[in-house]
Every structure is written in C-alpha cells, then in structure tokens.
C-alpha positions in Angstrom: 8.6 14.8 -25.1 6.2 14.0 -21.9 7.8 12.0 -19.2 6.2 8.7 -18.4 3.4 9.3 -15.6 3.3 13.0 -15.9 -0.5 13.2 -16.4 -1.4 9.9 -14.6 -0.1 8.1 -11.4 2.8 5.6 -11.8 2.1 2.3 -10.7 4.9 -0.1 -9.8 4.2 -4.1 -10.5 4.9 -5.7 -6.6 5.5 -9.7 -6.8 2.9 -10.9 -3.9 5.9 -13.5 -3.4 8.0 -11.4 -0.7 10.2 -10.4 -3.1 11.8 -7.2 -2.6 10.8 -3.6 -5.3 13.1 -0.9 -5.2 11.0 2.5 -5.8 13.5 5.3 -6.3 12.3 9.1 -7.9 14.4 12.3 -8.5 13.9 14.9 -6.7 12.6 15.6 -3.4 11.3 12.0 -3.2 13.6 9.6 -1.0 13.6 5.4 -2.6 11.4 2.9 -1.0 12.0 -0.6 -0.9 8.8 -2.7 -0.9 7.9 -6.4 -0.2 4.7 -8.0 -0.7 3.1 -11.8 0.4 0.5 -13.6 2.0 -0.6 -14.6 5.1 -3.4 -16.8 4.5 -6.1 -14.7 3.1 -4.2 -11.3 3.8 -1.8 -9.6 1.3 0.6 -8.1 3.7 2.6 -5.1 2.1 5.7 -3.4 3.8 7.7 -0.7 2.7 10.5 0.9 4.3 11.5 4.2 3.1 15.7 5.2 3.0 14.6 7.4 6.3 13.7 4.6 8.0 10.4 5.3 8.0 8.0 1.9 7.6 4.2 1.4 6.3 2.9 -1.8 6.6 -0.7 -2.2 5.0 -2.9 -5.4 5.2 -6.0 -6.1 2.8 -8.1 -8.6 3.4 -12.0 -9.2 2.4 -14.8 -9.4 4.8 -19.0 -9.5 4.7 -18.3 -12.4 1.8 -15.7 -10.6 -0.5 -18.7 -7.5 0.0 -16.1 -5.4 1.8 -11.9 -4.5 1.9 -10.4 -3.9 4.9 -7.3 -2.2 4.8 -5.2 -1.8 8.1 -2.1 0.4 7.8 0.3 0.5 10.6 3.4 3.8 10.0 6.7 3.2 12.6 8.7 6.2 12.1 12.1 6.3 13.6 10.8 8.9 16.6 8.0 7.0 17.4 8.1 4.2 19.8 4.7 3.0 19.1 3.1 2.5 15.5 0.5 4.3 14.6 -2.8 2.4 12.8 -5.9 3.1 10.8 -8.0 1.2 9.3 -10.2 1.6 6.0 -13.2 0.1 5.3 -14.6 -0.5 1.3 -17.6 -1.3 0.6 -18.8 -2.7 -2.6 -21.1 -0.7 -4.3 -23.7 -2.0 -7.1 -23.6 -1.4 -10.5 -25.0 2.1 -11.0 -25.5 3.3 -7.7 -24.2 7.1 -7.2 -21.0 5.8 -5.6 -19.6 5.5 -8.7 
C-alpha cells in the first residue's frame, strides 16, 4: 500500500489565527512547529525547527494584487544576524507562456 504523499508534496493546513502546527516526519527530517497570522495586509508565517533553527516568511500583495512579495528572513542558532531574501510574483495572463 502507498504511503500518503509519496508521489505528491504533503501539505499541512496552518490556521492564519497564530495558532501553533506541529510538523513532525520520520527519518532524517527534524519536527517543526509553525504559527501563522496577520499583520494588517501581511500573512506572517514562523517556524522554528527542534534545532533551533527559525524561518520567518511574509506575503503580502503589491502593483494592485498584480504581484506577491514574499520576504523570508532564516536565524540559525550560529548566526547573529538573519539572513533575508525576497521573492517577487508576478501575475501572469491567462495563456501567456509562463504557465
């Protein structure tokens, strides 16, 4: 019998109402505990990893919902400063070659 997700990434339903998700796997994988909310117009998202590591992402819209920002910001337990990126999404119309 095939294990759940084998062929096709998990996904994990995260309350946007800072509620706490507990994310463990077997294996080599460590759990991750993961909160979500909003500030304002920004769906904040941190997870903290059981090595201490932590990721916290930020999604917002921009250009008039055209566009998704995502800023991620990982603090590792050797690092005294975070390290950030940000992603920018564009939309794309219906039938152009980006899809």
């Amino acid at each position: 019998m095939a294990r759940p997700c084998q062929d096709a990434p998990c996904l994990t339903p995260l309350p946007s109402d800072n509620r706490g998700v507990t994310v463990s796997a077997s294996g080599a994988l460590q759990g991750e505990v993961s909160t979500a909310g909003w500030e304002k117009e920004v769906l904040v998202v941190e997870t903290t990893t059981d090595a201490g590591t932590r990721v916290l992402e930020r999604y917002r819209l921009a250009a008039g919902g055209q566009r998704l920002l995502v800023t991620r910001e990982l603090l590792t337990l050797q690092d005294s400063e975070p390290v950030t990126a940000e992603t920018v999404y564009d939309r794309q119309p219906p039938g152009s070659d980006a899809e």
